[in-house]
C-alpha positions in Angstrom: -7.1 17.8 28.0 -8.0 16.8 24.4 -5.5 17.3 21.7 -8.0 18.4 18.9 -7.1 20.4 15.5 -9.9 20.8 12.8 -8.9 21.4 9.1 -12.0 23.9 9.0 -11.2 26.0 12.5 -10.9 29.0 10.5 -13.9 28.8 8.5 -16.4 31.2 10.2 -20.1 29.1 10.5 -22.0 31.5 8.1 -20.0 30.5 5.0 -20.1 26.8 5.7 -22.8 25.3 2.9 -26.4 24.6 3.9 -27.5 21.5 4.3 -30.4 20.0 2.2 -33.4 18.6 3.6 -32.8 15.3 1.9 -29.2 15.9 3.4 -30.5 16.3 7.0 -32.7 13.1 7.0 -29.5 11.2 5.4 -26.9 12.9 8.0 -29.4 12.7 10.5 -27.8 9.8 13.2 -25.0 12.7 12.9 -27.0 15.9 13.7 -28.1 14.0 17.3 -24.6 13.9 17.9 -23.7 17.1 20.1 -20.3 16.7 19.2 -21.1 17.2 15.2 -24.5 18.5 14.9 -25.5 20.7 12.2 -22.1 22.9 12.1 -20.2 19.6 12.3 -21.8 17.9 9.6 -21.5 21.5 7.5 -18.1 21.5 8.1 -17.9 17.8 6.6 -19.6 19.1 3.7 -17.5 21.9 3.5 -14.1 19.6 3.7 -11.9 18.4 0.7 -10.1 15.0 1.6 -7.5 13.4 -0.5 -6.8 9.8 -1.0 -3.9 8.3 -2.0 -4.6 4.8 -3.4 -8.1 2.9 -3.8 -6.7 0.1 -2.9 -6.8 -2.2 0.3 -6.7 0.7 2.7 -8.0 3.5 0.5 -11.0 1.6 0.0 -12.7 1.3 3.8 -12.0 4.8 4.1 -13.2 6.1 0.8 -16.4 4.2 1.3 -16.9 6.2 5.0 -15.8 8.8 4.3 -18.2 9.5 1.5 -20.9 7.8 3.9 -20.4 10.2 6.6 -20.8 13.3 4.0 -17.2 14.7 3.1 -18.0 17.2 0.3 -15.4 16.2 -1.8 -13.0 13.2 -2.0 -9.7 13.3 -4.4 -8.6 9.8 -5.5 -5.3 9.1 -6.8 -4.9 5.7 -8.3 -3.4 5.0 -11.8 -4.2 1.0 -11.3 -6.5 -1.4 -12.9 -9.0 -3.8 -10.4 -7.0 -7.3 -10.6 -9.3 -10.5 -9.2 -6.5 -10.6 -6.9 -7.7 -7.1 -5.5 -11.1 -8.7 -4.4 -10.4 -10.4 -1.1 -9.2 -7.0 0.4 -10.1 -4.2 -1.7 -14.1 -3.5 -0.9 -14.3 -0.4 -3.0 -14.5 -3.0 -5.9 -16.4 -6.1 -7.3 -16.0 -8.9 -9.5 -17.7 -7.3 -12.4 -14.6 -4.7 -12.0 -12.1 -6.8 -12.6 -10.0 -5.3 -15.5 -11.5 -2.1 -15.2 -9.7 1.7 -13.5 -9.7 1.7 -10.0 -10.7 5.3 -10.6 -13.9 4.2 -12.3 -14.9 1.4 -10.6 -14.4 3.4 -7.3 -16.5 6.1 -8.8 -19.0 4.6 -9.2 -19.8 3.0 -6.1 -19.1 6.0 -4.1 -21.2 8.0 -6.1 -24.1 5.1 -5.2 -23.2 5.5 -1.3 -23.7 9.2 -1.6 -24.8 11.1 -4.4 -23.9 14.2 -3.2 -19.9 14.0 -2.9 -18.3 15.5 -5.2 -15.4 12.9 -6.8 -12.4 14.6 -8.4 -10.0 11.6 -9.9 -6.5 11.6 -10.9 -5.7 8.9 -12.6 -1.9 9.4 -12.2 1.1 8.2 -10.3 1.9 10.6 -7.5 5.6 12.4 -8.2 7.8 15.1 -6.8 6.6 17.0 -9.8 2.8 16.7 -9.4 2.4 15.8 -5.7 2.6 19.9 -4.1 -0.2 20.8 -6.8 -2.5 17.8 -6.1 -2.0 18.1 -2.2 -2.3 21.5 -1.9 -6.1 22.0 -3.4 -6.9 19.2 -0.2 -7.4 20.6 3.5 -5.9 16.2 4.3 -4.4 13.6 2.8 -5.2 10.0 4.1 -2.3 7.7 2.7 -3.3 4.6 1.7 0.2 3.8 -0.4 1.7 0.6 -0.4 5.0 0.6 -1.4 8.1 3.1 0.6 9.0 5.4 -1.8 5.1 7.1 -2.2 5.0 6.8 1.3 8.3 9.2 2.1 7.0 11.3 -1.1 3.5 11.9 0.3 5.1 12.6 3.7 6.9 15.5 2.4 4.7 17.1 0.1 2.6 17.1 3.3 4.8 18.6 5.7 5.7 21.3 2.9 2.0 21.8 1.9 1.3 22.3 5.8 -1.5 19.5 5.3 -1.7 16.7 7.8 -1.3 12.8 6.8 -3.3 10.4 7.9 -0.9 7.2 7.9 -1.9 3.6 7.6 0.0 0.3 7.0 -0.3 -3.4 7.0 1.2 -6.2 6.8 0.1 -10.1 7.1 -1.6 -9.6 10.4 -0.6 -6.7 11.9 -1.6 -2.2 11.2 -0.5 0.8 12.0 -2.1 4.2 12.2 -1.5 7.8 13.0 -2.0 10.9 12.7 1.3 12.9 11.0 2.4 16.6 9.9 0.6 18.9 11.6 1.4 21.9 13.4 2.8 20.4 16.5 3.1 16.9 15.9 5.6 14.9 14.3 6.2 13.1 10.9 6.8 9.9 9.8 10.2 10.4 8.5 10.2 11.1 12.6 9.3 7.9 13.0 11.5 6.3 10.2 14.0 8.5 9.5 15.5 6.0 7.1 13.8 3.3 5.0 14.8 0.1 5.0 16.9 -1.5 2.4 15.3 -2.8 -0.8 14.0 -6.4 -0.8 14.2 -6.4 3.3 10.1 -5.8 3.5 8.3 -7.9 1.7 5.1 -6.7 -0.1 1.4 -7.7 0.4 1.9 -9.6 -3.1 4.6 -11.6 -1.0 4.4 -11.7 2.2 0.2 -11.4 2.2 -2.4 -10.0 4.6 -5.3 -10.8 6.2 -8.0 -9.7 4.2 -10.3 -8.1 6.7 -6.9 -6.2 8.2 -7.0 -3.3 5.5 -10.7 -2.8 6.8 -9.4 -2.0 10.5 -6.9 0.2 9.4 -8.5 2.1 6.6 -11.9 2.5 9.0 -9.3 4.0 11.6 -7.8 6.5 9.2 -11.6 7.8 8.2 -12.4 8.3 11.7 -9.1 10.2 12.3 -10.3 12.2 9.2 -13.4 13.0 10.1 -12.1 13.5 13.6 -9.9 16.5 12.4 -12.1 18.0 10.5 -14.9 18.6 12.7 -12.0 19.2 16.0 -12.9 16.7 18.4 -11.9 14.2 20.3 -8.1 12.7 20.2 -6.9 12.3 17.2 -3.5 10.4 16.7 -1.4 12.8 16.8 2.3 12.2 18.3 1.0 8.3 19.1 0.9 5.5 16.5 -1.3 3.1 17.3 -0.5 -0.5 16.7 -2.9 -3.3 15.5 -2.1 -7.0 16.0 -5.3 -8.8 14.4 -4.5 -12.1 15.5 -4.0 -11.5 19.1 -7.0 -8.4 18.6 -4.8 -6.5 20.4 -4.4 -2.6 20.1 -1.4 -0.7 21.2 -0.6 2.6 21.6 3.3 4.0 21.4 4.2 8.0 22.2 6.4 9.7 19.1 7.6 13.3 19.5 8.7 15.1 17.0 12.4 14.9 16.5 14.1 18.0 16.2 17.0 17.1 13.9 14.6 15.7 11.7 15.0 17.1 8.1 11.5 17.4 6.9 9.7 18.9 9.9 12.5 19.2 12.6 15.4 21.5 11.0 13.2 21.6 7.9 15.9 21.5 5.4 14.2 19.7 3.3 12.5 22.2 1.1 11.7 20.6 -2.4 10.8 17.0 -3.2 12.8 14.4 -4.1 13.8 11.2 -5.9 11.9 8.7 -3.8 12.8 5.9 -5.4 16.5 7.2 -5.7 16.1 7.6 -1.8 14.6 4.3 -0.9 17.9 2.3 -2.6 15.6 1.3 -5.8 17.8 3.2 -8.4 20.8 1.8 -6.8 19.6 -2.0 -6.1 18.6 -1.9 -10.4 22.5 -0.8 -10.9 23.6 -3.0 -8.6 21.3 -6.0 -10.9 23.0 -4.7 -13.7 26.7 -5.0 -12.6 25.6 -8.3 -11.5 26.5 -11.4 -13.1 23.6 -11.9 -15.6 20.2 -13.8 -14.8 19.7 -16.2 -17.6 16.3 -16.9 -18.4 13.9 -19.7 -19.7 10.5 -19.4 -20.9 7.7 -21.8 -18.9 7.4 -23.5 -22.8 11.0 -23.9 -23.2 11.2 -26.1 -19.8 8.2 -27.5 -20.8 10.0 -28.9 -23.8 13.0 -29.9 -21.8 10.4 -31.7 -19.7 9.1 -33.6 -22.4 12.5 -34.2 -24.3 13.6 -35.9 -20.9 16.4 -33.5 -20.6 18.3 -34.2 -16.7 17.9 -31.3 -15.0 16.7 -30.2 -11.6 13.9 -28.2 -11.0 14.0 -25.6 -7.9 11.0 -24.1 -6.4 12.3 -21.2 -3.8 8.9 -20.6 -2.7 7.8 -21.2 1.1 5.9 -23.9 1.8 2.5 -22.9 2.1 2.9 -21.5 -1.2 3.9 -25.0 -2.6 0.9 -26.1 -0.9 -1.4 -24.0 -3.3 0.3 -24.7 -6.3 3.3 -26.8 -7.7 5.0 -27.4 -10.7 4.8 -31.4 -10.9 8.6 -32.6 -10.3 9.9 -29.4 -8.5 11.9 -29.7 -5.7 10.9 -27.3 -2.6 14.1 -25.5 -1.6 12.7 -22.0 0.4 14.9 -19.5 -0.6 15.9 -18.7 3.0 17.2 -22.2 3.1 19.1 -22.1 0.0 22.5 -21.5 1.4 22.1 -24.9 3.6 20.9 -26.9 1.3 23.7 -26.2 -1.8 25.0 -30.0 -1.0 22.1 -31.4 -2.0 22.4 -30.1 -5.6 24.6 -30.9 -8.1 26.9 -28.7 -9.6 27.5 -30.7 -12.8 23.9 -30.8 -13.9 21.4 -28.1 -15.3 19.2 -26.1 -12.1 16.4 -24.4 -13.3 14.5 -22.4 -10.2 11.3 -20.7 -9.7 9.2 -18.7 -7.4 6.2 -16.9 -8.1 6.3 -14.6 -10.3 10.6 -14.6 -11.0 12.1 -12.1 -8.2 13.0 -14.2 -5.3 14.2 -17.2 -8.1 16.3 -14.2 -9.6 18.2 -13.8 -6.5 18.0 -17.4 -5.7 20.2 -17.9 -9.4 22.4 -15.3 -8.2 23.3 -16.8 -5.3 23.8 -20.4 -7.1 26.0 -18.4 -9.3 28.2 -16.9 -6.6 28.4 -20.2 -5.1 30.0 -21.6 -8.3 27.2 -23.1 -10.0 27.2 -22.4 -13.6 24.3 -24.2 -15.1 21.7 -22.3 -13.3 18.3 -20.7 -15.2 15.6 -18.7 -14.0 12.2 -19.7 -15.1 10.7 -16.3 -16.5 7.5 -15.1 -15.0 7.8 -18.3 -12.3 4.5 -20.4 -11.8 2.5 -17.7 -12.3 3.5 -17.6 -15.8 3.8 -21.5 -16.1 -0.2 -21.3 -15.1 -0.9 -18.8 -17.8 1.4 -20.6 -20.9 1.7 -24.6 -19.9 -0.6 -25.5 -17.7 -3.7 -23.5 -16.9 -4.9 -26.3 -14.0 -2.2 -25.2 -11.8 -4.1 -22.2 -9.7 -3.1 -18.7 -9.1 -3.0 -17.0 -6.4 
């Protein structure tokens, strides 16, 4: 038998709001459908939907959801459209670039479908602010990015009594589900604990696929739209697994587990530090009890560069990163390599390394340092920065 729960099961038909007749011929290819019909597509009206993030996943389901008629869509997003954004983020366009998510995200909903109703929060979500925002939504679809939001939004849903739509990607590969509702599980469930700081690379990192974020998102606004009109499967108690390059879909079975302190022995009652929770508090102590990262700016080893000073020039990036984009003269040592490769750099002269943007060179200096190198620099903002002071030909990414 179907495993169907509708945010709106309560609501009695005669207080759901009328439709218009310009909202009947725009809804209509969903009033054939016997499974929404009228009522359904009242009930969509009728439903408030929160997103957190208008980013890679919030986007997709922002943009359908508002299609298919939701009355009213919360965004959270405190963010800014980077060019960076573009090859994922479909909510936004070049002419956004430097603009609020918030606005630019307004603004084409609003020109999908005049007739949802936007409310914005232009805001970090907290444990302080979180229960209010969530609470005034019937669902949540989390479109966060980074652990700590993710835990926090899990939480504040399972108190609220509000269920989560989860999606996540990575490179190639999604995963989706349906979590905190009455009978089905969460994700701390799932992952009780997260995983230590640095282990999981982020998209800015480790990248994705750009069209991935479009498979997952569209999957969270049809598990949406699925609870709130009460039909069909929705993924509740599965999470659903999405390998792009294969185009594979899988399916796994989660239960809820009963020593689980959120929904199982619910002891947790109150929201947290999430970042405290996640190790970040504790890995920045741990940075500062660490021996200290001494910095260059990308003009002062441009000067040492043209002074003819000897000193060796790291680049901890991976390789197809180098590929992109190189510092003329650095030497390609991937920081997973690093530890093999210490005889091939000499202790008695200078080391400068970079990466990116400065966080993997960071712990590549540290490691240098442990090792018993003691002429080591990092190279502040990495060749991100170099692009931006030094040498604007060398591209971005």
């Amino acid at each position: 038998m179907a495993t169907t729960v509708s945010v709106d099961r309560d609501v009695a038909p005669d207080t759901l709001p009328e439709l218009s007749r310009e909202e009947i011929l725009r809804y209509s290819r969903h009033l054939i459908l016997p499974d929404v019909g009228l009522e359904g597509q009242r009930r969509l009206k009728a439903a408030r939907v929160l997103l957190v993030g208008a980013g890679g996943l919030g986007s997709p389901a922002a943009l359908y959801l508002a299609a298919a008629g939701v009355g009213t869509l919360g965004l959270v997003d405190f963010d800014v459209v980077d060019v960076t954004n573009l090859q994922r983020q479909v909510l936004h366009g070049t002419a956004d670039v430097g603009r609020p998510k918030l606005d630019s995200a307004a603004d084409r909903l609003t020109d999908i479908n005049p007739h949802v109703d936007l409310e914005r929060f232009e805001t970090r979500l907290t444990s302080a602010n979180a229960l209010d925002i969530i609470r005034e939504f019937d669902l949540v679809v989390d479109g966060t990015d980074n652990f700590p939001t993710r835990y926090l939004v899990n939480d504040a849903c399972v108190l609220a009594g509000r269920p989560n739509v989860y999606g996540s990607i990575f490179r190639f590969e999604g995963q989706a589900s349906v979590f905190a509702t009455t009978d089905g599980p969460c994700y701390r469930c799932l992952f009780r604990e997260p995983p230590p700081p640095g282990l999981v690379p982020s998209c800015a990192e480790g990248g994705v696929l750009g069209v991935l974020p479009g498979l997952v998102g569209t999957i969270q606004a049809t598990e949406a739209v699925k609870l709130i009109l009460g039909i069909g499967e929705p993924l509740i108690g599965r999470l659903l697994l999405v390998d792009a390059l294969r185009a594979q879909f899988r399916t796994l079975t989660l239960r809820r587990d009963p020593s689980c302190p959120a929904c199982g022995t619910r002891e947790l009652t109150t929201l947290i530090d999430y970042e405290e929770f996640c190790g970040l508090r504790g890995a920045a102590a741990e940075e500062v009890a660490a021996p200290v990262v001494r910095e260059l700016t990308p003009r002062e080893v441009a000067d040492k560069v043209a002074r003819g000073d000897d000193f060796d020039l790291i680049d901890v990036r991976e390789p197809h990163e180098y590929a992109i984009a190189r510092i003329a003269g650095a030497r390609l040592i991937p920081l997973a390599t690093l530890p093999e490769r210490l005889d091939t750099l000499d202790p008695a002269r200078e080391i400068v390394v970079h990466c990116k943007v400065g966080g993997r060179s960071a712990r590549a200096v540290r490691a240098l340092q442990a090792a018993g190198f003691r002429q080591v620099w990092n190279l502040a903002g990495g060749i991100t920065r170099w692009s931006d002071d030094v040498d604007p030909s060398v591209p971005k990414y």
